[in-house]
Every structure is written in structure tokens, then in C-alpha cells.
C-alpha positions as CSV (number, residue, x, y, z in Angstrom):
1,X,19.3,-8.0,97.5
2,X,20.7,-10.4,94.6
3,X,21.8,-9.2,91.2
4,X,22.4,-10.9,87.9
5,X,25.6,-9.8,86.2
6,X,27.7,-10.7,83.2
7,X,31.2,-11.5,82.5
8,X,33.1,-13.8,80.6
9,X,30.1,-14.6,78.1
10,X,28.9,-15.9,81.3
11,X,25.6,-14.7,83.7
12,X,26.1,-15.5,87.6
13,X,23.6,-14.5,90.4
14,X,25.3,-13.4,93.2
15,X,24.5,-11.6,96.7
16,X,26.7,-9.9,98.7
17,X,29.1,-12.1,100.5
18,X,29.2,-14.7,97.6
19,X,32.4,-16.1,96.8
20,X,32.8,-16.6,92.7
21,X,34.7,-18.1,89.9
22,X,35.0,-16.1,87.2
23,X,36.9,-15.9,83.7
24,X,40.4,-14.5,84.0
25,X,40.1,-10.7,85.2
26,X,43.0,-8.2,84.7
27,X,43.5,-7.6,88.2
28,X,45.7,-9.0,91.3
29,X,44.8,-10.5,94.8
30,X,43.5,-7.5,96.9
31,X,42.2,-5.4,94.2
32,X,38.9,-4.2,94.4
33,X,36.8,-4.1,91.0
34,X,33.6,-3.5,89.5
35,X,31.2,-5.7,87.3
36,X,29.3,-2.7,85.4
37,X,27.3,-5.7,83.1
38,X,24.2,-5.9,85.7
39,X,21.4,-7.7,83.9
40,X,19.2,-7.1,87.1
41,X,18.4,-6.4,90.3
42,X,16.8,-7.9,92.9
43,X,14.7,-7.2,96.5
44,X,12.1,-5.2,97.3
45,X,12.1,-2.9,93.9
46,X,13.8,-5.4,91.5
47,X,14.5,-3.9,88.1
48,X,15.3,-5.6,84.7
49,X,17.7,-4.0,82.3
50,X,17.9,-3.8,79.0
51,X,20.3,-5.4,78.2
52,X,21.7,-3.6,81.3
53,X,20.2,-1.8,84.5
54,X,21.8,2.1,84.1
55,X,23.7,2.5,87.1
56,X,23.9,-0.3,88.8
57,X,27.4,-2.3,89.3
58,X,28.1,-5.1,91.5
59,X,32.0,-4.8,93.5
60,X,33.5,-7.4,94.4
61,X,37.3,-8.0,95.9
62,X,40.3,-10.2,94.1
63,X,41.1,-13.2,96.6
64,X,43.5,-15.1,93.9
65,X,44.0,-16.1,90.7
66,X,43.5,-19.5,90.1
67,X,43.5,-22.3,87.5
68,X,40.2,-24.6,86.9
69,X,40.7,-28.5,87.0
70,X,42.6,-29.9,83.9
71,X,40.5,-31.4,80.9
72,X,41.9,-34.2,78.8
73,X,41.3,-33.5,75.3
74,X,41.8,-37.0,73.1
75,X,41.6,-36.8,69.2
76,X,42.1,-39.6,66.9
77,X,41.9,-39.6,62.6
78,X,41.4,-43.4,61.9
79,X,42.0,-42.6,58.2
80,X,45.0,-41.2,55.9
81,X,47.7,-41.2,58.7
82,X,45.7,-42.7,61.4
83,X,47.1,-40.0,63.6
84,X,45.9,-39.3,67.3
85,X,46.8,-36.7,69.6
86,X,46.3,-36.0,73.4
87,X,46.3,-32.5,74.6
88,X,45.6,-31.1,78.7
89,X,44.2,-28.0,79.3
90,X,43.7,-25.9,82.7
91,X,41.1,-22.7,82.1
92,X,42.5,-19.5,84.0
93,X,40.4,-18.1,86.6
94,X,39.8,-15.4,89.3
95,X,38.9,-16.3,92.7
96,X,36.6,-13.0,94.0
97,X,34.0,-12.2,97.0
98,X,31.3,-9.8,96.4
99,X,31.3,-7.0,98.5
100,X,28.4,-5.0,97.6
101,X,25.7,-4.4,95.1
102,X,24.7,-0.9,94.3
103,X,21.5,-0.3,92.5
104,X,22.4,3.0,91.1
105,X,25.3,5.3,91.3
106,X,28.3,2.7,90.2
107,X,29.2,5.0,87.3
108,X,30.6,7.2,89.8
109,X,31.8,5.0,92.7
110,X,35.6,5.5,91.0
111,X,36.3,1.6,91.3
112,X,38.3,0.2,88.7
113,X,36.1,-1.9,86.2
114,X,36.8,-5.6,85.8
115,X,37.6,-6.5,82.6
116,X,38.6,-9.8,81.6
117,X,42.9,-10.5,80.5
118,X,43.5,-13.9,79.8
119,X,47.4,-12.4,78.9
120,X,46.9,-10.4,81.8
121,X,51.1,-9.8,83.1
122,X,52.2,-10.9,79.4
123,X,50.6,-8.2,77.3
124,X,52.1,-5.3,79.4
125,X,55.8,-7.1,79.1
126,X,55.1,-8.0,75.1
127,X,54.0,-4.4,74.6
128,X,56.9,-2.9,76.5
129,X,59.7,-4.6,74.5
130,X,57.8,-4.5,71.3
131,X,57.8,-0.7,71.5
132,X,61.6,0.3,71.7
133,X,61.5,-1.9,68.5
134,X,59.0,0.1,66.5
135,X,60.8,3.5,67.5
136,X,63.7,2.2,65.6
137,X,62.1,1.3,62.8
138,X,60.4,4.5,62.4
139,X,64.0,6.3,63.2
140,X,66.0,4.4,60.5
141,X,66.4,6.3,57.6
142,X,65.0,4.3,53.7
143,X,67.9,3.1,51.9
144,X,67.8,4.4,48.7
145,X,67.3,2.3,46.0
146,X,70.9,1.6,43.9
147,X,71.3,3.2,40.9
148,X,72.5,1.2,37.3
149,X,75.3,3.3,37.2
150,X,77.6,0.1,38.0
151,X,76.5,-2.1,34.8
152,X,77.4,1.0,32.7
153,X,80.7,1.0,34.1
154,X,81.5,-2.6,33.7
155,X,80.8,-2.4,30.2
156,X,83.3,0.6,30.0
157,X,85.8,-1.7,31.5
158,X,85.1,-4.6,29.2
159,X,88.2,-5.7,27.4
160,X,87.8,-4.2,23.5
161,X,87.9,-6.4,20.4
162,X,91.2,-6.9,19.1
163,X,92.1,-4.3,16.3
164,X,91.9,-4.9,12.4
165,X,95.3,-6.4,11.1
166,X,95.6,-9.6,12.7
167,X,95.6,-13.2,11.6
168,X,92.7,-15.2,11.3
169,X,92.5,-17.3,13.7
170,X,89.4,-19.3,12.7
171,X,92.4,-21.2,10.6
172,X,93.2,-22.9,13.7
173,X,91.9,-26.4,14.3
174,X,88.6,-25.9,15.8
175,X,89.0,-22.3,16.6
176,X,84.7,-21.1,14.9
177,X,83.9,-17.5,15.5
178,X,82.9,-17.5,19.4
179,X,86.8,-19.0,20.4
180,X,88.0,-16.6,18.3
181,X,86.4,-13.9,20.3
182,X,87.5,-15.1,23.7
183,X,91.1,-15.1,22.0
184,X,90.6,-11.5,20.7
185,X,89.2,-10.6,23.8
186,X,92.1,-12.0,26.0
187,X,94.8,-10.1,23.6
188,X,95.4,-12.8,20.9
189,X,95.2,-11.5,17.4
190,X,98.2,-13.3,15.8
191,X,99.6,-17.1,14.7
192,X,103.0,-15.4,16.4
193,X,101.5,-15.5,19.6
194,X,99.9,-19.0,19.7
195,X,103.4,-20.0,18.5
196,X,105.0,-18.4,21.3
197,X,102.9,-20.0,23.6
198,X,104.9,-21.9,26.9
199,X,103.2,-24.5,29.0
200,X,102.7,-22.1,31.4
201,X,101.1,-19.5,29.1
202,X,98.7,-22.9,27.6
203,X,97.5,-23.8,31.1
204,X,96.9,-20.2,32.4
205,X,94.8,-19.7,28.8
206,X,93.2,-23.3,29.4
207,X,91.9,-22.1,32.9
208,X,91.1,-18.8,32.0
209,X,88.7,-19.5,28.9
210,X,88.1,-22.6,29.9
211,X,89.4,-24.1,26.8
212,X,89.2,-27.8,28.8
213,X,92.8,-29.1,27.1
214,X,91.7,-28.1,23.2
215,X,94.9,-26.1,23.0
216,X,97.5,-29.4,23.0
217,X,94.6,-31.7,21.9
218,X,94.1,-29.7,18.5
219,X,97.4,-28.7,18.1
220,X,97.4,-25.0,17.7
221,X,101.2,-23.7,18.6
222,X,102.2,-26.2,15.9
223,X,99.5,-25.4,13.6
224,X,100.3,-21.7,14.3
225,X,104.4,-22.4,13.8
226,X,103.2,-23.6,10.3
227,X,101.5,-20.4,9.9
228,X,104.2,-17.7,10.7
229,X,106.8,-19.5,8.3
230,X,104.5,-19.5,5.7
């Protein structure tokens, strides 16, 4: 008796006893599987399926798994960046013996079906650390979303113009109406002040609104001395 069966995307004839290369099953050495993909059967009552016979499997035991020989794969792009690139390959296999071919009743013989695993060893470890992963994710709480409380606050705490009563200071060399608001803003409201200025107060003021040496080059605590005796 002979049987044509499928596996891999590939038909093989086999009889029992045959020993077989097959595409990469997910199975070790020893096991004992089943090909349920029977195309036909052979021998004195042969019968065709379509596509498969109903019932009929064809076992067959693991020897190994092996590798096929290694192909050299050469590709080279003689235009643009005339690039070429060599790349090996070795096709995973199973090594297996058929044992027997049964022409009905392999839907209930209880052997494990052989199913092909190329990642065969690798999907069970990828799954396994992948999963403690997703249970965490699915534990963790959503963050809720910030609220704009904060901005609303920081303008609270934004320093206030400076109150009506105070000199002009657009007077000043080169003092428009935006310096005069950084001065307001940093508690400045009067010539008294600019003349009371020390070099420490002019470089803290420099460096603080960034007035890049305009207070000594434009002369304000002399322009502002003028000012108060007036």
C-alpha cells in the first residue's frame, strides 16, 4: 500500500518504511505524528480524495531535526549604488520514517497531528515572556489626563503692573513702552530708584531683563539723578 500525502505545500509518495524529509514539523526526535493531508491511497482498492480521502492519515515517527544543505544567494544592482550583497541560507527540516498508513479510521487513532513550526521552541519562549508583559499593561491604571489648573495659577502669581503715581520712565534714554513694562514689572516705578541704583543692583537688573549693558551705555542713573532734582 502507498499513499500520497501533503505537507509543507509539498506532495510526497510514501509506503510504509520510507524514510522522508519534510518541512520543519512542530515536534521532537521520538515523537510519533500524523499526516491527516492524504491526497490518496493506494493497493488493491486505491481511492482518490477530494482534495482529501476522509479518514485516512498516514503516521510516521520523528528521527531528528535537521538542516537542508546551504544555498548561496548572490545579488548585485549595477546601477545607482552599484551595490551587491551575498546572503547563505540552510532550510529547516524533519528527518521522519513512516510507520503506517491507515485507509480509514486516523480521525480517531488519538496521534498527535503534524503540523508544520518553522519557530517551533521559539514561539512557546516568545509567547511565555510576552504574556507577563501584557498582564501588566492591562493592570496599570490610565493616567488621567492633567488639568489647566496650573496656567491659571501662574497667571495669579504674575508680578502686577506697578501702581498709578510713578514717574515716567519712557523719559529715560531708550526706555519705549515694552522696557518700561519689564521695569514696572520688576518693581521700578520711579527716577529715585534708577538713581539709587549700585553696580550690584545694575548687573543683577542687566541679567535679570536681559537689558545686555543698556543701563551704563544710555546712562539712566545719571539721567534719572537729573530727574529727582528737577
Amino acid at each position: 500500500m502507498f499513499a500520497v500525502m501533503k505537507t509543507g505545500g509539498k506532495q510526497y509518495k510514501v509506503q510504509s518504511g520510507d524514510t522522508l524529509r519534510v518541512e520543519k514539523l512542530a515536534a521532537n526526535a521520538g515523537d510519533k505524528v500524523q499526516f491527516n493531508e492524504v491526497l490518496m491511497v493506494g493497493g488493491d482498492k486505491p481511492r482518490v480524495g477530494s482534495p482529501v480521502v476522509d479518514g485516512a492519515g498516514v503516521q510516521a515517527e520523528v528521527i531528528e531535526q535537521i538542516k537542508g544543505p546551504k544555498t548561496i544567494n548572490f545579488v548585485k544592482r549595477r546601477r545607482k549604488h552599484s551595490s551587491k550583497r551575498t546572503k547563505g541560507h540552510r532550510q529547516q527540516l524533519t528527518l521522519v520514517k513512516i510507520t503506517d498508513i491507515l485507509a480509514s479510521g486516523a480521525d480517531k487513532s488519538g496521534v498527535m497531528a503534524a503540523e508544520n513550526g518553522a519557530g517551533f521552541g521559539v514561539a512557546a519562549v516568545v509567547a511565555a515572556a510576552a504574556a507577563p508583559k501584557t498582564a501588566k499593561k492591562a493592570e496599570a491604571p490610565k493616567a488621567e489626563a492633567p488639568k489647566a489648573e496650573p496656567k491659571k495659577e501662574a497667571k495669579k502669581a504674575a508680578p502686577k503692573k506697578a501702581a498709578a503715581g510713578g514717574d515716567d520712565l519712557k523719559e529715560l534714554s531708550g526706555v519705549g513702552p515694552a522696557l518700561e513694562k519689564k521695569l514696572h514689572e520688576a518693581g521700578v516705578t520711579t527716577f529715585a530708584q534708577v538713581a539709587a541704583w549700585t553696580p550690584e543692583d545694575v548687573a543683577d537688573m542687566d541679567e535679570k531683563l536681559s537689558f545686555k549693558g543698556r543701563i551704563e551705555r544710555e546712562g539712566w542713573i545719571e539721567q534719572a539723578k537729573e530727574k529727582t532734582k528737577g
